[in-house]
GUVEXLUM-256813 format. One line per field, with one value per residue (C-alpha): x, y, z; residue number from 0. Coordinates in nm, 3 decimals. Each point is the difference from the previous one (the first is absolute). Last residue first. Example, Ala and Ser with C-alpha at 12.3 -4.5 7.8 and 13.67 -1.06 7.14 Angstrom:
BEGIN
x: 1.367,-0.137
y: -0.106,-0.344
z: 0.714,0.066
num: 1,0
END
This chain:
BEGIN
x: 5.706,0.017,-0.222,-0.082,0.037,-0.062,-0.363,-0.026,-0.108,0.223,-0.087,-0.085,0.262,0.270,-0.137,-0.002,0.197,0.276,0.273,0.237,0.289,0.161,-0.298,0.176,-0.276,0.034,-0.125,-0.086,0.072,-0.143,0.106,0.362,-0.002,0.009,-0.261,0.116,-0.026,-0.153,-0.314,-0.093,-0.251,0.248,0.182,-0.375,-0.108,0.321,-0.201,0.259,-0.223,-0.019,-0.226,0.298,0.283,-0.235,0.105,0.072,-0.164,0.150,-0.249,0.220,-0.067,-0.337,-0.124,-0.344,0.152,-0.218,0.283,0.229,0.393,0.319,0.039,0.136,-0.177,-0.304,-0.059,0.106,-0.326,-0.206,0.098,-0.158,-0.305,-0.235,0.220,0.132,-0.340,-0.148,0.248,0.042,-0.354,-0.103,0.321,-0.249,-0.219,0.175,-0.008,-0.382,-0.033,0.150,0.339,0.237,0.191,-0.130,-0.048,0.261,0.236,-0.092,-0.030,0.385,0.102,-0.152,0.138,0.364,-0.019,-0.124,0.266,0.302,-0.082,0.115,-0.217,0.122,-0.243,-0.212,-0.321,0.276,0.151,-0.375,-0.076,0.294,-0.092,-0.400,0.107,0.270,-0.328,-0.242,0.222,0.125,-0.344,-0.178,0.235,0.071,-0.335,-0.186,0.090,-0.340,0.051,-0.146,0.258,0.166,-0.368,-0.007,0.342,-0.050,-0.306,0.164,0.338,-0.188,-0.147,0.301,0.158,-0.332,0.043,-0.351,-0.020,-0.146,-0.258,-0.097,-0.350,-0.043,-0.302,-0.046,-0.176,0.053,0.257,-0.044,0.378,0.254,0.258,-0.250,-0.143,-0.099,-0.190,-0.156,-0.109,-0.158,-0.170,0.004,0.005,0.303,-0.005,0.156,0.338,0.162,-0.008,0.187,-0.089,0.219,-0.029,-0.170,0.111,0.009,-0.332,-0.230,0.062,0.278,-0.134,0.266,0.130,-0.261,0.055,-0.136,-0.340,0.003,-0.159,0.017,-0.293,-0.364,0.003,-0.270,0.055,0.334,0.162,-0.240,-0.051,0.370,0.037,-0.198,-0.320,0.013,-0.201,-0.297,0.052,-0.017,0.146,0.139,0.145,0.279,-0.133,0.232,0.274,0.392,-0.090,-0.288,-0.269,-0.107,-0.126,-0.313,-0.023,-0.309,-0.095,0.096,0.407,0.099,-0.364,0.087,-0.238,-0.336,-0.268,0.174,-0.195,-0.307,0.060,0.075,-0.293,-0.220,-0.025,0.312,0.204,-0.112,0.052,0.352,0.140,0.033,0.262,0.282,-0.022,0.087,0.266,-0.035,0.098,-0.214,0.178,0.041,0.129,0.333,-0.068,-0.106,0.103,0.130,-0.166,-0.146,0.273,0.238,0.242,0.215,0.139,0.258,-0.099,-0.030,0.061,-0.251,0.064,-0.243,-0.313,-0.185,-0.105,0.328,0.065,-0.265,0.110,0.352,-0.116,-0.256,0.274,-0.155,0.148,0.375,-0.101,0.009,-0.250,-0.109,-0.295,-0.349,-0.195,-0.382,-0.192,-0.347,-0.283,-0.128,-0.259,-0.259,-0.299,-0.203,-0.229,0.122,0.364,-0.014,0.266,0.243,-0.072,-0.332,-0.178,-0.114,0.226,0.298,0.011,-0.038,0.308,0.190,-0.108,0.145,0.311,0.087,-0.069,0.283,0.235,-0.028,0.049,0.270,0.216,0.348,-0.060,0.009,-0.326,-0.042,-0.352,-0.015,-0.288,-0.115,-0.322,0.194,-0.159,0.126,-0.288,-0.186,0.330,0.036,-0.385,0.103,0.309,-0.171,-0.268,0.279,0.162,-0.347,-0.046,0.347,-0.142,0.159,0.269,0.131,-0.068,0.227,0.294,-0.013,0.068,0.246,0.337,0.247,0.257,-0.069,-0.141,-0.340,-0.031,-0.396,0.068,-0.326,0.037,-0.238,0.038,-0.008,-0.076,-0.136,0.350,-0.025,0.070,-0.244,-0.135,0.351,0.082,-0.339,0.024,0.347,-0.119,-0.310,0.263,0.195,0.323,0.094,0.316,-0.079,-0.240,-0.299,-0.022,-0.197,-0.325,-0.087,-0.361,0.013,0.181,-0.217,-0.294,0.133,0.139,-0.391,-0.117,0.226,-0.170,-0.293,-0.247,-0.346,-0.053,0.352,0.142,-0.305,-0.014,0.329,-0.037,-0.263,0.186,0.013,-0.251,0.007,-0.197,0.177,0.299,-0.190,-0.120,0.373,0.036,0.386,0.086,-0.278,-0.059,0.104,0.325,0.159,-0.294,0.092,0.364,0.060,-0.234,0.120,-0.013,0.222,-0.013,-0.248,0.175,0.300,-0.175,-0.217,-0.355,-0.123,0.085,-0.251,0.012,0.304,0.083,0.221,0.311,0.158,-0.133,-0.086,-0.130,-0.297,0.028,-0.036,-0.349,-0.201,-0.242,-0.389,-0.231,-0.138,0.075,0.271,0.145,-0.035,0.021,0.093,0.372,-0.005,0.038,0.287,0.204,0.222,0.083,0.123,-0.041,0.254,-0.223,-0.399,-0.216,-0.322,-0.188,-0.374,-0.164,0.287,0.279,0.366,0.235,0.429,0.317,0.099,0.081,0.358,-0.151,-0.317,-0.029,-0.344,0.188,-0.259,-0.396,-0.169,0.208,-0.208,0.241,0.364,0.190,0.080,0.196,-0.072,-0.304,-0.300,-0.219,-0.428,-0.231,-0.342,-0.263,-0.413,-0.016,0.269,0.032,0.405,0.094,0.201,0.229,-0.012,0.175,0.225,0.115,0.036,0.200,0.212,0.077,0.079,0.273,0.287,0.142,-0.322,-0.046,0.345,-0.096,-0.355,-0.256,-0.229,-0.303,-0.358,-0.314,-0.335,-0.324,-0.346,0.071,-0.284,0.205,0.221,-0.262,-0.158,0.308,0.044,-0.360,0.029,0.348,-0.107,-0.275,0.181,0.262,-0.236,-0.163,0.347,-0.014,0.104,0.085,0.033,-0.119
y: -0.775,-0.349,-0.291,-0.282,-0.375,-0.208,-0.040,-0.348,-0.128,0.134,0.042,0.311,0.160,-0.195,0.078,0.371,0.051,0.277,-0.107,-0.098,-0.071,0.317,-0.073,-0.361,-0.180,-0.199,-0.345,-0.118,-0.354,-0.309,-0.076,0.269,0.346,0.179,0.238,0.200,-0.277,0.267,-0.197,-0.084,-0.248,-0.276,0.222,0.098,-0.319,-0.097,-0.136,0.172,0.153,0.313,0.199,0.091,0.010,0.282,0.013,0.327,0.151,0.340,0.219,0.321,-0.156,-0.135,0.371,-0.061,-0.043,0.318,0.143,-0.036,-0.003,0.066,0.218,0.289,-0.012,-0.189,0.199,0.359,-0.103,-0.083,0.287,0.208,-0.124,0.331,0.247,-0.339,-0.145,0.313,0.073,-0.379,-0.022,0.329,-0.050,-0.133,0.353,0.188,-0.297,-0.082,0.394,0.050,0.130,-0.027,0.235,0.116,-0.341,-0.160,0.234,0.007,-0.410,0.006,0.256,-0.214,-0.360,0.199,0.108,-0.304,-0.233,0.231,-0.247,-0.358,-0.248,-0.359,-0.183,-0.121,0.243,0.278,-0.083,-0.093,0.342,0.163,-0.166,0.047,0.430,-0.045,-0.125,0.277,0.245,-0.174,0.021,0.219,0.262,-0.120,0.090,-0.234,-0.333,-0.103,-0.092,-0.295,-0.193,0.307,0.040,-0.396,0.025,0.335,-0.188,-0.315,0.189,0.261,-0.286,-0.220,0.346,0.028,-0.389,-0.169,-0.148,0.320,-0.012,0.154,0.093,0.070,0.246,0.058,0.290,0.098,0.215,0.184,0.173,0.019,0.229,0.018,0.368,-0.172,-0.209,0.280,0.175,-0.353,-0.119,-0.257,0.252,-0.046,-0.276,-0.207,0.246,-0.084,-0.404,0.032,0.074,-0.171,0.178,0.025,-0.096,-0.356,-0.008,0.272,-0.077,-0.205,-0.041,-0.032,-0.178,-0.131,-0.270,-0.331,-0.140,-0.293,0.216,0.347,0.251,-0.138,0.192,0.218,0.078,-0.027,0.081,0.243,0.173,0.021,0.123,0.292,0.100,0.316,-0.141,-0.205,-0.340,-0.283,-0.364,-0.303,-0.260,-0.106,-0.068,-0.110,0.190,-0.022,0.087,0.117,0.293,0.066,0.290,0.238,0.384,0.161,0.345,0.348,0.060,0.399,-0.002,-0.309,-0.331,-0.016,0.267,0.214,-0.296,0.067,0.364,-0.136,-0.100,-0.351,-0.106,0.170,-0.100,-0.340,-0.068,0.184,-0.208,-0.298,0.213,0.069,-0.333,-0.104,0.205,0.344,0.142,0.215,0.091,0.257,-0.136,-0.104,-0.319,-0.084,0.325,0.398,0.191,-0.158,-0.230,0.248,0.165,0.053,-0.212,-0.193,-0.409,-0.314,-0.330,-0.252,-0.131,0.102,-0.139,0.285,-0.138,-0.033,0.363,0.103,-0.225,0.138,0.376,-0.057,-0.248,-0.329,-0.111,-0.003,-0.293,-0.217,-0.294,0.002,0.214,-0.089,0.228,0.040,0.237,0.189,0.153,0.364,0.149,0.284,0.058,-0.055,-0.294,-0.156,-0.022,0.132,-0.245,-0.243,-0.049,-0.025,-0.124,-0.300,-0.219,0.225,-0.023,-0.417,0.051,0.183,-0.202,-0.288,0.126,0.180,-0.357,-0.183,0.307,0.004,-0.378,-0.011,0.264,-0.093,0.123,0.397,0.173,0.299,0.105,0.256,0.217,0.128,0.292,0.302,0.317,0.092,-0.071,-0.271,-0.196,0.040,-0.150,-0.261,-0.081,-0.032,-0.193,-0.281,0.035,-0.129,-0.180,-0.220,-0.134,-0.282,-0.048,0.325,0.069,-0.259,0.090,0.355,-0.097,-0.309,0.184,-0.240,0.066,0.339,-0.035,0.080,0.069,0.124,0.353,0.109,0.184,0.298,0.145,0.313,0.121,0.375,0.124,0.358,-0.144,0.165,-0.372,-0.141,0.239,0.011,-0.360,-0.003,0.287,-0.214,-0.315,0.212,-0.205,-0.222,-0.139,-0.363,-0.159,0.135,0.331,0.287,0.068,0.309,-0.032,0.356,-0.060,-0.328,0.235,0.275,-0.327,-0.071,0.300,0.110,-0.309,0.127,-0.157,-0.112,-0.302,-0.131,0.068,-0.202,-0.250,-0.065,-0.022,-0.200,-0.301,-0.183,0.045,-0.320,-0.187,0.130,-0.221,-0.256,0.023,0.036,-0.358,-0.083,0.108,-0.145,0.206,0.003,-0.105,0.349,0.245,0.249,-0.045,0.391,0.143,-0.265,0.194,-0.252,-0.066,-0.275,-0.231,-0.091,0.047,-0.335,0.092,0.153,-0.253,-0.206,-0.321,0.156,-0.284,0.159,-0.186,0.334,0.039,-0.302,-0.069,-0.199,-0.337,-0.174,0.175,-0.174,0.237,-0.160,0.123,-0.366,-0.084,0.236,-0.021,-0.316,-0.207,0.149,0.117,-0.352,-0.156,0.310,-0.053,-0.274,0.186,0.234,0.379,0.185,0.292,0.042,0.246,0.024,0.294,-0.191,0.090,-0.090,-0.234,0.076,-0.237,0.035,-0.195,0.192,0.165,0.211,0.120,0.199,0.224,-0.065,-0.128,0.044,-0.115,-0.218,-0.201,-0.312,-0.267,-0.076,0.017,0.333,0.042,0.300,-0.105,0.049,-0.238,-0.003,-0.261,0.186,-0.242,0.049,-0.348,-0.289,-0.187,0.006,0.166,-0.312,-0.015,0.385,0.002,-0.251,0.160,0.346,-0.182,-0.172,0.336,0.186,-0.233,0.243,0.064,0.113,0.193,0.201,0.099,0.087,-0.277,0.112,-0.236,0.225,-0.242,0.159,-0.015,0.057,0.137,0.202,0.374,-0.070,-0.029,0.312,0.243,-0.107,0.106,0.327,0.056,-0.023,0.188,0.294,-0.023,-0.016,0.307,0.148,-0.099,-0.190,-0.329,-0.261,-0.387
z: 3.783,0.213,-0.158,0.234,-0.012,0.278,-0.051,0.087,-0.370,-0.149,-0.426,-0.062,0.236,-0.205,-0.299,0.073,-0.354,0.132,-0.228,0.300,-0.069,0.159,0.276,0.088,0.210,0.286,0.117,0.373,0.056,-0.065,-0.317,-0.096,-0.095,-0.298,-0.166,-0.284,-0.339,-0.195,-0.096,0.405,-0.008,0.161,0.196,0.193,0.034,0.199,0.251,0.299,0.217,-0.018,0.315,0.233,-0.323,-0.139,-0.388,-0.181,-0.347,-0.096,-0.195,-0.177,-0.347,0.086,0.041,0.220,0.349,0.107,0.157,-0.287,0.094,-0.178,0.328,-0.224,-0.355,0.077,0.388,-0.202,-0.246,0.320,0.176,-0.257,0.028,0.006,-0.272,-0.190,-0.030,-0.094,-0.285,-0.124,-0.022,-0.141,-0.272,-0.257,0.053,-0.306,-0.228,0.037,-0.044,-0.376,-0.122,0.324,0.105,0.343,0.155,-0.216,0.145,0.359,0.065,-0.183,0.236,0.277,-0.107,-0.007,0.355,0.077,-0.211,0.217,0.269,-0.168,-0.133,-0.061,0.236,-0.263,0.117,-0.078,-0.332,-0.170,0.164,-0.178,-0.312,0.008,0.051,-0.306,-0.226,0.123,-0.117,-0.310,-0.188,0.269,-0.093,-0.317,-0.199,-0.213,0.185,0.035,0.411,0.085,0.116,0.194,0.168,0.105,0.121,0.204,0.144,0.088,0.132,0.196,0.173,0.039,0.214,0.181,0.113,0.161,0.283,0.216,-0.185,-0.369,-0.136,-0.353,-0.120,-0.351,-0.093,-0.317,0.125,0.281,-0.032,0.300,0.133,0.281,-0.092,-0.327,0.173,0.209,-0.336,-0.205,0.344,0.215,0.347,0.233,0.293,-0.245,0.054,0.328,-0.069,-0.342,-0.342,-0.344,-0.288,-0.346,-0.358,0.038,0.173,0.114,0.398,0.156,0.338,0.309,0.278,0.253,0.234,-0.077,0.214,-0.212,-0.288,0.002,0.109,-0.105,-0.362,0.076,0.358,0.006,-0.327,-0.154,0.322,0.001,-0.314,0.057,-0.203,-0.125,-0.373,0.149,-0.034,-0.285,0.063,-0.163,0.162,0.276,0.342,0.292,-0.170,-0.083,-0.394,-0.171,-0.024,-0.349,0.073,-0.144,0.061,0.122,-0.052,0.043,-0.011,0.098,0.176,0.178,-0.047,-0.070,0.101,-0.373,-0.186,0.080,-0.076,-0.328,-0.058,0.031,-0.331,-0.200,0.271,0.050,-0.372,0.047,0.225,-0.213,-0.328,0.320,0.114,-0.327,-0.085,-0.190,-0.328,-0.168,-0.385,-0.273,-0.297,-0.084,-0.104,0.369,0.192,-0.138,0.236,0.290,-0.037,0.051,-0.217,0.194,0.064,-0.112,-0.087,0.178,-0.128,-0.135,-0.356,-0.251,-0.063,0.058,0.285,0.124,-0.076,0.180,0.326,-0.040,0.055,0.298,0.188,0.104,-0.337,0.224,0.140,-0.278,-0.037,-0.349,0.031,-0.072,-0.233,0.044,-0.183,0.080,-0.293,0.143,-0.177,0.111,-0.195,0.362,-0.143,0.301,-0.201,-0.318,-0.094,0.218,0.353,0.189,-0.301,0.172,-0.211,-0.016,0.415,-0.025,-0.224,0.160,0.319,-0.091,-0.142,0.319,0.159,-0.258,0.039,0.421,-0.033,-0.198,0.232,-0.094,-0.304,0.163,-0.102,-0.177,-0.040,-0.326,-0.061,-0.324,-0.044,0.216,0.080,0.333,0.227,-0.225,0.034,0.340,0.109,-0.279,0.239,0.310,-0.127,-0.155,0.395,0.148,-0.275,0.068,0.330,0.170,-0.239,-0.160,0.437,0.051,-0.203,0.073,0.400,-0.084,0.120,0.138,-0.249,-0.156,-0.369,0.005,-0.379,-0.014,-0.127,-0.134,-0.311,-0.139,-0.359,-0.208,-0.279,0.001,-0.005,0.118,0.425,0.228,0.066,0.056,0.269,0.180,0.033,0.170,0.217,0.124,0.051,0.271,-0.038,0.275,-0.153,0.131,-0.239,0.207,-0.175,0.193,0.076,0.092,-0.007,-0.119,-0.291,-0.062,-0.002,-0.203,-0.270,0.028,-0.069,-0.272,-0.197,0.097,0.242,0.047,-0.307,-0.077,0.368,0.182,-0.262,0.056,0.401,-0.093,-0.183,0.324,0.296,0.125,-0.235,-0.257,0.150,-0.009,-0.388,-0.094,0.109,-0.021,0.343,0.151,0.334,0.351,0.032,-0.193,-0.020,0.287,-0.146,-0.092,0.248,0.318,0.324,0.212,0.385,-0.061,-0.193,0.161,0.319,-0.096,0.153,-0.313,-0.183,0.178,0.262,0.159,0.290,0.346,0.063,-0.023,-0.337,-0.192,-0.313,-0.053,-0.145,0.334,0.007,-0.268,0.018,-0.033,-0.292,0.009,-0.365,-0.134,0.345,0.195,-0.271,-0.306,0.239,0.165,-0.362,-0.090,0.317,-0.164,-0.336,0.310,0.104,0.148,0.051,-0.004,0.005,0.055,-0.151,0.092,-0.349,-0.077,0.032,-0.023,-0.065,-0.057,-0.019,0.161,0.348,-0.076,-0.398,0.170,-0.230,-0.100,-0.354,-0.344,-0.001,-0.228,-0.244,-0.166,-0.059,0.067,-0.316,0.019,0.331,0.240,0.146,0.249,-0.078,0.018,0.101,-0.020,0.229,0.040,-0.041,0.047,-0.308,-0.004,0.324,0.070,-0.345,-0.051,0.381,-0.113,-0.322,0.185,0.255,-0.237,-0.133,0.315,0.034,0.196,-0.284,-0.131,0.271,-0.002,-0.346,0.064,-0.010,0.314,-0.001,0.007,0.061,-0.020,0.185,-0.068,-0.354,-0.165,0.117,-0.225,-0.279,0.146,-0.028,-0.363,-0.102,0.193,-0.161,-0.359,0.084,0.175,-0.334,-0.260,0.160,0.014,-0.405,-0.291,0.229,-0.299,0.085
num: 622,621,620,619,618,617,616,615,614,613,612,611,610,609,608,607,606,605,604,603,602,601,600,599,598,597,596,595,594,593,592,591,590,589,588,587,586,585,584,583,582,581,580,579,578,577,576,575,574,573,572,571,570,569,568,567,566,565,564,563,562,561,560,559,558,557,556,555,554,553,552,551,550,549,548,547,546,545,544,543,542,541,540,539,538,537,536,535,534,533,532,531,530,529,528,527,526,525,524,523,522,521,520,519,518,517,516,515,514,513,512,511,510,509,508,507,506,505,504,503,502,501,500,499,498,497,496,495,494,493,492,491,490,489,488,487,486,485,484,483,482,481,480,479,478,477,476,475,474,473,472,471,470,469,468,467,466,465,464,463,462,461,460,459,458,457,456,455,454,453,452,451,450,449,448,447,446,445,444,443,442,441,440,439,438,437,436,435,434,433,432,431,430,429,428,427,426,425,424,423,422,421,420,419,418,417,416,415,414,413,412,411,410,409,408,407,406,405,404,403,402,401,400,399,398,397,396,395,394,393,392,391,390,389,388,387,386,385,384,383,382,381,380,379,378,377,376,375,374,373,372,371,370,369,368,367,366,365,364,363,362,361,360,359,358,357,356,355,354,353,352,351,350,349,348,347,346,345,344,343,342,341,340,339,338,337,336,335,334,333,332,331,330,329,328,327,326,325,324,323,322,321,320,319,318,317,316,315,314,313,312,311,310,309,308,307,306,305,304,303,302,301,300,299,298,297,296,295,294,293,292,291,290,289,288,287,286,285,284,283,282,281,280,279,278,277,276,275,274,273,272,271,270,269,268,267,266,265,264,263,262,261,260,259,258,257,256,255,254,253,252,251,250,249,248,247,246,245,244,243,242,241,240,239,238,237,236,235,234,233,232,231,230,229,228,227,226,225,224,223,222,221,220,219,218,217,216,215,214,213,212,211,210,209,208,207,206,205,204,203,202,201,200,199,198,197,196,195,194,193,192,191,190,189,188,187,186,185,184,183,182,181,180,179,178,177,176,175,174,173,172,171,170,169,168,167,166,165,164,163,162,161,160,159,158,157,156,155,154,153,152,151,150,149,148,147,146,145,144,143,142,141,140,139,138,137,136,135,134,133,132,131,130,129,128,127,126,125,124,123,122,121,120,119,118,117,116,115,114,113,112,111,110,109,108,107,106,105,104,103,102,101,100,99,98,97,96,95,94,93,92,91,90,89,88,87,86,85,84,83,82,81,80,79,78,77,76,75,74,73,72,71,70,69,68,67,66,65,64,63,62,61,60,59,58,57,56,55,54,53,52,51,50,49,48,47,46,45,44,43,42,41,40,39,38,37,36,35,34,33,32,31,30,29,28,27,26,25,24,23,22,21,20,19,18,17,16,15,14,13,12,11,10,9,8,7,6,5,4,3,2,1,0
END
């Protein structure tokens, strides 16, 4: 059916609304990425097995892989507690749930409406039959991922159901085009990618532009290791983002859009797909769309897996076709973009908000958040933590509040060291500063950048110097090689920090890692290459000790740099099996049966087979 209308629209969203509202029960399994390795998909197939015939009952799958079945709703967030249920009309839900619980599950539950309560989660001993009751949950104010878990993401007709598409409708049939770039203005919503800028001003840019062709790109390449927050809401509800970008479209002029997706994301390209094409089929994307005369037909390009296309400049050239590297500015993209054309170019996140914008105001949106930052900002939070996952808070949120009560606080009690915060390119935050408000300007203040919004928690077992090594390795790999500052800069930084976690540094290699950190920062072509020293730069200003501990002491604290491990047998608890020899590859334990052994650390190659393999614990590891 074709949607020519608003009245098309209400109708379309009545009839919708009541088919949902038909089902006496439904059955929502969790099949996000961690689910599904968990065996979310046997428990989908059981639970259609049992439920089969039973009246009045909507089996419906959470998923992320395409050969599963029907896909209903996206990840809840919860990634710690899967795999995943949640039952309505009751809103149990259930963690940790077994191919074994499923019979019990139809039984008392889908059958009786009975809880199966040793599913529950648990908080302080204390069961949390709903969502609501899970503090992981509850302490967030989800805008961008209000959908995600709760509706089909590949039925466009439930997420009309909810209120989607009207925020369009809204901006097609009572507002301007100036209007609604005024309204997102004075939202003041900013970019959620990590440079924070004002997307209203962005918009005003490209629509003053002369050139009357022009384009608008969603950046969906979520490169940052451990980030999975654009990823999952491609995946748990892609019209959300679609609706944002139409909204943009009609603001600025533009009739092409371009959704560029990294290829490691097959799932977000095979649902963005979907609802394309269920969007073109209603008539709420493509020509005279709602009978409005406005056009807008949508792309999708998938990346091929390079960092450095998360940068504005080297994704429009990879579109293009062209290989991705950055180029001089100016000009800008809102000048001279795609083809050379004026272009939008916003994240994900950034394109979600504004349905809720456009529909509720943006003094709405101004109650959220700080006044410098409104809104909420999604996380990916991960690491040393009781609860990893996805969440959405308030921007001015603190770190610590994200941590402890939303995270759970560390697991096995650990002692706190640090969060690494907006990935490769951001910088390491220490116990004094997560009482500071999240936000893009007190970030900033922190020698830090927000990032995407990737959240990595570190204990007190964890190396700063191996960290800075991983991230400056990762950025140094990925680095285009246009200009020669992050080129060679980056590439002498990964060799002195090779030099130091082997126990070959010497002192002068700080004062040289720092001028290197300060030229690339300021020389460097595009902004991935200016923030890849963030990590070595905040790690060396708030660990410092650590670095002098590798070079001096030949020591690591955290007993994480094999190189500087040494691996010593306690002659109270050894007793003389000889297990330890005979696993030994190197040939550095000597001793003879039945009495205690000792190992040769200039042998030594720092394996841990020994350790691996006692069974009376008389092994340790002294850093």
């Amino acid at each position: 059916m074709s949607i020519t209308s608003m009245e098309d629209l209400k109708n379309k969203q009545a009839e919708v609304k009541k088919n949902l509202d038909g089902y006496t029960c439904r059955v929502l399994v969790c099949s996000g990425t961690g689910c599904i390795a968990s065996g979310a998909q046997k428990i989908y197939e059981e639970m259609s097995r049992l439920c089969e015939g039973i009246e009045g009952v909507a089996v419906e799958m959470q998923k992320d892989v395409p050969h599963v079945g029907i896909v209903k709703t996206g990840c809840q967030g919860l990634c710690e507690l899967g795999p995943l249920m949640r039952i309505e009309p009751y809103d149990y839900q259930y963690v940790h749930v077994q191919v074994d619980d499923c019979r019990e599950i139809v039984e008392k539950t889908i059958i009786c409406g009975l809880p199966v309560e040793r599913l529950f989660y648990r908080h302080n001993d204390e069961a949390c039959p709903h969502p609501d009751d899970i503090p992981f949950l509850n302490q967030q104010t989800r805008i961008v991922l209000e959908n995600c878990g709760k509706i089909d993401a590949e039925s466009i007709d439930e997420y009309i159901a909810v209120g989607g598409f009207s925020a369009m409708a809204k901006a097609f049939f009572e507002m301007t085009p100036q209007g609604v770039i005024d309204e997102i203005t004075k939202s003041g919503l900013r970019g959620r990618g990590g440079a924070g800028f004002p997307a209203g001003k962005k918009w005003s840019q490209v629509a003053r532009q002369p050139e009357k062709v022009r384009y608008v790109v969603c950046n969906g390449d979520e490169g940052d290791p451990g980030a999975f927050m654009d990823g999952s809401v491609m995946e748990g509800d892609p019209y959300k983002m679609i609706e944002g970008m139409v909204i943009a479209a009609y603001a600025v002029g533009a009739e092409d859009g371009y959704i560029y997706v990294r290829a490691e994301y097959p799932l977000s390209v095979q649902r963005l797909r979907m609802a394309i094409e269920q969007a073109e089929s209603y008539g709420l994307l493509g020509d005279n769309i709602l009978g409005s005369g406005i056009n807008f037909h949508l792309h999708i390009n998938r990346g091929a897996g390079a960092f450095v296309c998360g940068e504005g400049s080297a994704l429009t050239a990879s579109i293009e076709g062209n290989r991705g590297m950055p180029r001089v500015k100016p000009p800008r993209t809102v000048e001279q973009g795609l083809w050379g054309k004026p272009t939008v170019l916003n994240n994900v996140e950034t394109y979600a908000n504004v349905p809720k914008i456009i529909l509720q105001g943006a003094d709405w949106f101004h109650t959220i958040g700080t006044e410098g930052s409104p809104g909420t900002k999604t996380f990916s939070l991960t690491g040393s933590i009781e609860n990893t996952g996805l969440i959405e808070v308030p921007m001015g949120t603190s770190l610590r509040h994200i941590i402890y009560d939303i995270g759970g606080g560390l697991k096995s009690g650990a002692a706190f060291k640090g969060v690494q915060i907006g990935g490769p390119s951001g910088g390491c935050l220490i116990d004094d500063q997560i009482d500071h408000p999240l936000d893009f300007d007190s970030v900033k203040k922190l020698d830090a950048i927000m990032g995407s919004g990737g959240l990595v928690v570190m204990d007190e077992n964890t190396c700063m110097v191996e960290v800075a090594r991983f991230f400056m390795s990762f950025t140094q790999r990925e680095s285009c090689g246009k200009c020669v500052p992050c080129r060679e800069g980056t590439k002498r930084m990964l060799e002195i920090l090779e030099r130091i976690v082997a126990g070959k540094g010497e002192l002068s290699d700080l004062d040289e890692l720092e001028e290197l950190a300060n030229m690339v920062q300021s020389m460097a072509l595009c902004g991935l290459g200016k923030s890849a020293p963030l990590p070595v730069i905040s790690t060396l200003k708030r660990f410092r000790e650590e670095y002098v501990e590798h070079i001096i002491d030949k020591k690591c604290r955290a007993k994480v740099c094999t190189a500087l491990r040494q691996f010593h047998i306690n002659p109270e608890f050894c007793i003389g099996c000889g297990k330890c020899a005979k696993n030994c590859p190197a040939g550095a334990i000597s001793g003879k049966i039945k009495h205690p052994h000792v190992i040769n650390n200039d042998v030594c190659i720092k394996c841990g087979s020994c350790k691996d393999n006692c069974n009376f614990d008389a092994i340790y590891v002294e850093a």
